[in-house]
C-alpha positions in Angstrom: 1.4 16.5 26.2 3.9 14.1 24.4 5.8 15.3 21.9 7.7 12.4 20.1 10.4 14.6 18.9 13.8 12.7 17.3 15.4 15.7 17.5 17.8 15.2 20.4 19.9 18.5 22.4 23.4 17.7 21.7 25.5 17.3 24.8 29.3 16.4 25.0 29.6 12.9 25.0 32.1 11.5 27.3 33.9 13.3 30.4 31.5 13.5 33.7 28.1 12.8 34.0 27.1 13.1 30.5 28.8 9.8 29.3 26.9 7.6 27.2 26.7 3.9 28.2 24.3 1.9 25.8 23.0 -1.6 26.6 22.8 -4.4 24.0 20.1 -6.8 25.0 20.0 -9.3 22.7 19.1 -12.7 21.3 21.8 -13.4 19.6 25.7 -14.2 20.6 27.5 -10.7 21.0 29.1 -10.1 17.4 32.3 -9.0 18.6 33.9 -7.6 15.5 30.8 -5.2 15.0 30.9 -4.3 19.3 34.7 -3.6 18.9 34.5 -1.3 16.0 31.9 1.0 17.9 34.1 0.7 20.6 36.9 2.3 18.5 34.7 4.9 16.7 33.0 5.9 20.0 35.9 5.3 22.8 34.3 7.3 25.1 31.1 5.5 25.3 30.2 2.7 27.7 28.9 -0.7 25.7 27.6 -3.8 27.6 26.2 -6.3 25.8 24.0 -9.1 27.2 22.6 -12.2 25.2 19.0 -12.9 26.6 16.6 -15.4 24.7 14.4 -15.4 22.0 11.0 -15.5 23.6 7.9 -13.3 24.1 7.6 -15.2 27.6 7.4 -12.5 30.4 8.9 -14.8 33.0 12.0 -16.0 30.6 12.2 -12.5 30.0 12.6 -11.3 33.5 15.1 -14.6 34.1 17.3 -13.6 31.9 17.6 -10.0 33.3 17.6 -11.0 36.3 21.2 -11.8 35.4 22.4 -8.3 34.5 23.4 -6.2 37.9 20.8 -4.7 39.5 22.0 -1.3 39.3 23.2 -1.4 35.6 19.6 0.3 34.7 21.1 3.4 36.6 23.4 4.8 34.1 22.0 3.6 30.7 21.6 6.1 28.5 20.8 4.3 25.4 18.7 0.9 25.0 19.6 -1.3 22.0 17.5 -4.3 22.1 14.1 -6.5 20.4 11.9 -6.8 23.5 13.8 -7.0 26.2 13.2 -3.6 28.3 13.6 -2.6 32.4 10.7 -3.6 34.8 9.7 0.4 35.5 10.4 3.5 33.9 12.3 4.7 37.1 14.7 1.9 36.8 15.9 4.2 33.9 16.7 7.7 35.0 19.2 8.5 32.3 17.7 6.3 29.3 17.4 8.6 26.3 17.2 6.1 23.2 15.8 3.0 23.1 16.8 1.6 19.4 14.7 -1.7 18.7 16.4 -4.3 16.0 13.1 -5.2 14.9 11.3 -3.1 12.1 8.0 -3.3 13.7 7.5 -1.7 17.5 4.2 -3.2 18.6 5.7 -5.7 20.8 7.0 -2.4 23.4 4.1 -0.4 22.7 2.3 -1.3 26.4 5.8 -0.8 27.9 5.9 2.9 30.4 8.5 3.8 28.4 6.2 3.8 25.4 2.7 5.2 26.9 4.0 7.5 30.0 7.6 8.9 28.1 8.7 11.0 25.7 11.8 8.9 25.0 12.5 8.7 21.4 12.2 4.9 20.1 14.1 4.2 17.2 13.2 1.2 15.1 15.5 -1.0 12.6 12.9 0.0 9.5 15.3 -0.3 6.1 17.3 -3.0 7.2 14.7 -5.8 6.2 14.4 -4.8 2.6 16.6 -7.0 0.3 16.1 -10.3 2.4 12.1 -10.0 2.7 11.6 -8.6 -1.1 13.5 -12.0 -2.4 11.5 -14.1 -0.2 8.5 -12.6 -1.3 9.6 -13.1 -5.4 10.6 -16.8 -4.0 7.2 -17.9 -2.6 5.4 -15.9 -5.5 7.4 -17.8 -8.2 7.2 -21.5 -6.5 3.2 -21.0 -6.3 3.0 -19.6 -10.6 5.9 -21.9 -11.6 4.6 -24.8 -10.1 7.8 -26.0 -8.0 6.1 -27.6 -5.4 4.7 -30.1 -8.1 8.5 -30.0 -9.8 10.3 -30.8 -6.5 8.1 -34.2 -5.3 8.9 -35.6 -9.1 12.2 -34.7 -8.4 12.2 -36.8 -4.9 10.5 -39.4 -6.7 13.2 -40.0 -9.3 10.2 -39.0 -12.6 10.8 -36.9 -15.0 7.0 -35.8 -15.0 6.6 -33.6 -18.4 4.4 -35.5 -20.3 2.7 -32.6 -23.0 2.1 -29.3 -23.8 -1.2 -29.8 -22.0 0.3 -30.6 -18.7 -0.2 -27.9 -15.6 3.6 -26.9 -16.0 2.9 -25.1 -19.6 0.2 -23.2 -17.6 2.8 -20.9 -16.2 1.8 -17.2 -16.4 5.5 -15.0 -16.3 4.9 -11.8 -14.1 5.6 -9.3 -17.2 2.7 -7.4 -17.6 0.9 -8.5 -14.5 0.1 -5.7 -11.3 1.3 -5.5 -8.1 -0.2 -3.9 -4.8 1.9 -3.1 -2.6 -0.2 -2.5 0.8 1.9 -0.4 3.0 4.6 1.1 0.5 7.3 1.5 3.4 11.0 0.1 2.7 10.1 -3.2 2.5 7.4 -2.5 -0.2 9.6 -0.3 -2.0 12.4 -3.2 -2.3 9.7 -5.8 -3.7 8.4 -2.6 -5.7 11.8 -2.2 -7.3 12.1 -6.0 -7.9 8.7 -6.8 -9.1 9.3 -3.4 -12.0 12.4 -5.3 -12.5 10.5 -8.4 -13.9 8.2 -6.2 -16.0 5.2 -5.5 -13.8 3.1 -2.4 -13.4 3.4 -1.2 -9.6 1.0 0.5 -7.1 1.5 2.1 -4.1 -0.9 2.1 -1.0 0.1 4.5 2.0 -1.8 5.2 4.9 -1.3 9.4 4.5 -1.9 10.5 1.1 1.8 10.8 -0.8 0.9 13.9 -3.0 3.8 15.5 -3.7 7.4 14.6 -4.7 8.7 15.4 -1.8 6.3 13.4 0.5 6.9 10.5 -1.5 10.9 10.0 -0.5 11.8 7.5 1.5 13.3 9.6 4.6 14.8 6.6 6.3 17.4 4.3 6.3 18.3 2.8 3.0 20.7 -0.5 2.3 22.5 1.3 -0.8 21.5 0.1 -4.2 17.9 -0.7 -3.0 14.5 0.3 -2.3 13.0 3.5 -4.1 14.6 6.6 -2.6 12.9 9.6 -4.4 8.9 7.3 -5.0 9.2 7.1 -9.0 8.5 3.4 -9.6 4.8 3.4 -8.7 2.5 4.0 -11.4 0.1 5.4 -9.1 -0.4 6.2 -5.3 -3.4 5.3 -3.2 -4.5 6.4 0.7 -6.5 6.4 3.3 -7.0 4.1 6.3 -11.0 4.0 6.0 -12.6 0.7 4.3 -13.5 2.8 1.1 -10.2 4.0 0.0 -9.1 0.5 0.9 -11.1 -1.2 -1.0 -11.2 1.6 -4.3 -7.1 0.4 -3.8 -8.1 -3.1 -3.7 -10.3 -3.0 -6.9 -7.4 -2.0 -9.4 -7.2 -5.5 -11.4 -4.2 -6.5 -8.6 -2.7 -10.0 -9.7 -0.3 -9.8 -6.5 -0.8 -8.1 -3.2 1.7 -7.7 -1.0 0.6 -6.7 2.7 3.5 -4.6 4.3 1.5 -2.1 6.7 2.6 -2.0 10.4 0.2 -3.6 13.2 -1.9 -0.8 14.4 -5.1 -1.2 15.9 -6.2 0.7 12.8 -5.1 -2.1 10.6 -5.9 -5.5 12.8 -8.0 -7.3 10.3 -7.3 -5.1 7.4 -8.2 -7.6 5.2 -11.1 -10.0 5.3 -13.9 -11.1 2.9 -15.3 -7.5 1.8 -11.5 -7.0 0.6 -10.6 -10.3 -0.6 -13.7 -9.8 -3.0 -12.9 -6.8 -4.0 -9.2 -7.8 -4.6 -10.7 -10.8 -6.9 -12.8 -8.5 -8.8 -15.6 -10.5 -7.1 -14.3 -14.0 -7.7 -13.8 -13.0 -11.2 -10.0 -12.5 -11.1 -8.3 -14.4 -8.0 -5.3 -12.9 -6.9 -2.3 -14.0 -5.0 -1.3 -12.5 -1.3 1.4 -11.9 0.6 1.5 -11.3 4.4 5.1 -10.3 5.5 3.9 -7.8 7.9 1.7 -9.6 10.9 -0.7 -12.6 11.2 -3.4 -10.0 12.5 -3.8 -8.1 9.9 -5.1 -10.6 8.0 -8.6 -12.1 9.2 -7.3 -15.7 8.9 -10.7 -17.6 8.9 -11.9 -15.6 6.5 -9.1 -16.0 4.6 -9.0 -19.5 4.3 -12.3 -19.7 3.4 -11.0 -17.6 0.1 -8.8 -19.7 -0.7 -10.7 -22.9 -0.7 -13.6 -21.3 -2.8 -10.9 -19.6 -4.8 -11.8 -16.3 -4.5 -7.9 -15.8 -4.1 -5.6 -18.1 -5.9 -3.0 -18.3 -3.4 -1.3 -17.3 -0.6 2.3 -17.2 0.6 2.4 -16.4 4.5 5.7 -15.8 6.3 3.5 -14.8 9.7 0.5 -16.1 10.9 -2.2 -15.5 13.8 -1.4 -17.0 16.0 2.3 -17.9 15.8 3.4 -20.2 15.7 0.7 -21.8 14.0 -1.2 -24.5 15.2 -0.4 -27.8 13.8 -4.0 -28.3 13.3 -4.9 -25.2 11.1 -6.2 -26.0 7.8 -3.2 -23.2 6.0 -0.6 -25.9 6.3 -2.3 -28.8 3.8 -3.4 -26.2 1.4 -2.3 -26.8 -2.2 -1.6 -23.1 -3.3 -0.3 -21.6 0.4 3.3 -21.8 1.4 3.8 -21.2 4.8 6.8 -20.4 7.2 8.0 -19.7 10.1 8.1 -15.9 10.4 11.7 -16.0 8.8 11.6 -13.9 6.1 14.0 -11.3 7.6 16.3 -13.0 8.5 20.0 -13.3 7.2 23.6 -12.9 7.6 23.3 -9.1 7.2 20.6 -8.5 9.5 22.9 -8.0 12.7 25.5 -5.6 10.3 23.0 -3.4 9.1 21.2 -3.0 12.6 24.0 -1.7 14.0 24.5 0.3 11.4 21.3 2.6 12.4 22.3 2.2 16.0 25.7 3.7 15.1 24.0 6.5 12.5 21.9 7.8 15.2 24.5 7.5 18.2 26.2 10.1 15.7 23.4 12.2 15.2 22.6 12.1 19.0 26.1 13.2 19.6 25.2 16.2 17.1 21.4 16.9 18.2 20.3 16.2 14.4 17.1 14.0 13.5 17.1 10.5 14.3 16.7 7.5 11.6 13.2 5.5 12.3 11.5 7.2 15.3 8.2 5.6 16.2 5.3 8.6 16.0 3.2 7.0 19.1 0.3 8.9 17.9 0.2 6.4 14.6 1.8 3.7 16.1 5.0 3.0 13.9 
């Protein structure tokens, strides 16, 4: 029976058998500064770092490490990587970590170390916060404000404003307005914190009820001066992971939703027509979405059939199902959609703050205390 503890026994690290070696695998040139200072805090850990490629491609994958010495696998003890994992759980008798950079785990999740271990899995949840909650304001704001419309006059040398009747005195400001935030994890908190910022009321949907104070902290890892720690800027907190309590959530006169819930098999097509309705007040309110959690969670036909009949008056889309997405699909030529290209995580502090957690819990391994982020396999994230 598995038992997904993060507690870890402490051991002494370094000296014999019980050193630590961790191996970095991944997509990304090694950043040396960051490698060199774990070095110097941990000097009696082992730390190889490998660069393999950005791809989901099982045979690139196994190319690239194909590369690293066959009997590195051996004498890992901790795993720091995105996808990139050993052929067979045996190749990994020491492994006791494996700490993803990613926030989400579903791409490891039919790895043997995932369905037939108990090895803790440790994801970069926290990191993503600041980066994803300003593209989700940015997207928001050039859909209400009207930039698209603003930036072609601007390539076209007009000055456009003609009178107060024109579509660019339509603009409704977000004070007063609700946000849903659909999965209130760190990411949602952020946009939560931003979005009460600019004057909006601010609702919280979890998948376990969030009842007491203490149930509603955020217990992981925090970039300081972000996020909602303690749970106090939602006005109210919703639950449950049947359709009913989804859509009694969906039916609170939302203006924006903001889909942050992790891809579970519990929450593939999470939303489709029955919600969108219901999130529209039945076509009587259309309301603007945003997916920055994954494409499947969305029912993306169904979808853009809402926002052709307007049933929802937007959409701003940083993932997509499938990805990429096909040049053909109908999402890139709508008028109130902005797509891209699954990048709203990304940024020059990403690689700083993952290590950060990967440091954090190499210190509370060393100790035996909790880790940050472990994955609870019987939820899935």
């Amino acid at each position: 029976m598995r038992t997904d503890s993060s507690c870890i026994h402490p051991h002494i690290m370094g000296g014999g058998p019980a050193k630590e070696h961790i191996l970095c695998l991944l997509p990304y040139p090694e950043p040396k500064e960051i490698v060199q200072s774990l070095r110097q805090r941990f000097p009696n850990i082992d730390i190889t770092y490998h660069e393999v490629r950005f791809t989901l491609d099982a045979e690139q994958q196994r190319q690239d490490l194909a590369k690293l010495p066959p009997t590195i696998w051996h004498s890992v003890t901790i795993l720091y990587t995105l996808f990139s994992l050993p052929a067979k759980l045996s190749d990994v008798p020491k492994l006791r970590l494996v700490q993803l950079a990613s926030a989400g785990s579903n791409q490891v999740q039919r790895h043997p170390i995932y369905t037939d271990s108990d090895i803790p899995i440790s994801t970069a949840s926290g990191i993503h916060g600041p980066q994803i909650a300003e593209w989700c304001v940015m997207t928001a704001l050039v859909q209400s404000h009207k930039y698209n419309e603003l930036h072609d006059l601007q390539k076209a040398h007009k000055w456009g404003k003609k009178s107060t009747q024109d579509d660019f005195h339509n603009v409704h400001d977000m004070v007063g307005r609700r946000l849903g935030v659909l999965g209130y994890g760190s990411i949602g908190r952020q946009v939560g914190r931003v979005a009460k910022a600019m004057g909006m009321d601010v609702l919280a949907y979890t998948a376990s009820p969030k009842d007491t104070a203490e149930k509603r902290k955020d217990q992981g890892f925090i970039v300081p001066g972000t996020g909602d720690k303690d749970g106090e800027i939602p006005s109210a907190w919703y639950s449950g992971l049947d359709k009913e309590s989804r859509l009694h959530f969906l039916r609170q006169e939302i203006d924006w939703l903001v889909v942050s819930v992790p891809l579970t098999e519990q929450t593939r097509h999470f939303l489709s027509t029955e919600e969108f309705r219901a999130l529209s007040q039945e076509g009587k309110k259309p309301a603007f979405v945003t997916n920055i959690a994954r494409g499947p969670i969305i029912d993306q036909p169904r979808l853009i059939e809402a926002l052709k009949d307007k049933t929802l008056a937007g959409a701003a889309l940083d993932v997509t199902d499938p990805e990429p997405l096909p040049e053909d699909s109908e999402l890139w030529d709508l008028p109130n959609v902005t797509v891209t290209p699954h990048v709203s995580g990304t940024g020059s502090s990403y690689i700083e703050r993952s290590f950060q957690i990967l440091e954090e819990n190499i210190q509370r391994l060393e100790k035996g205390d909790r880790l940050l982020n472990v994955v609870r396999r019987d939820r899935g994230y």
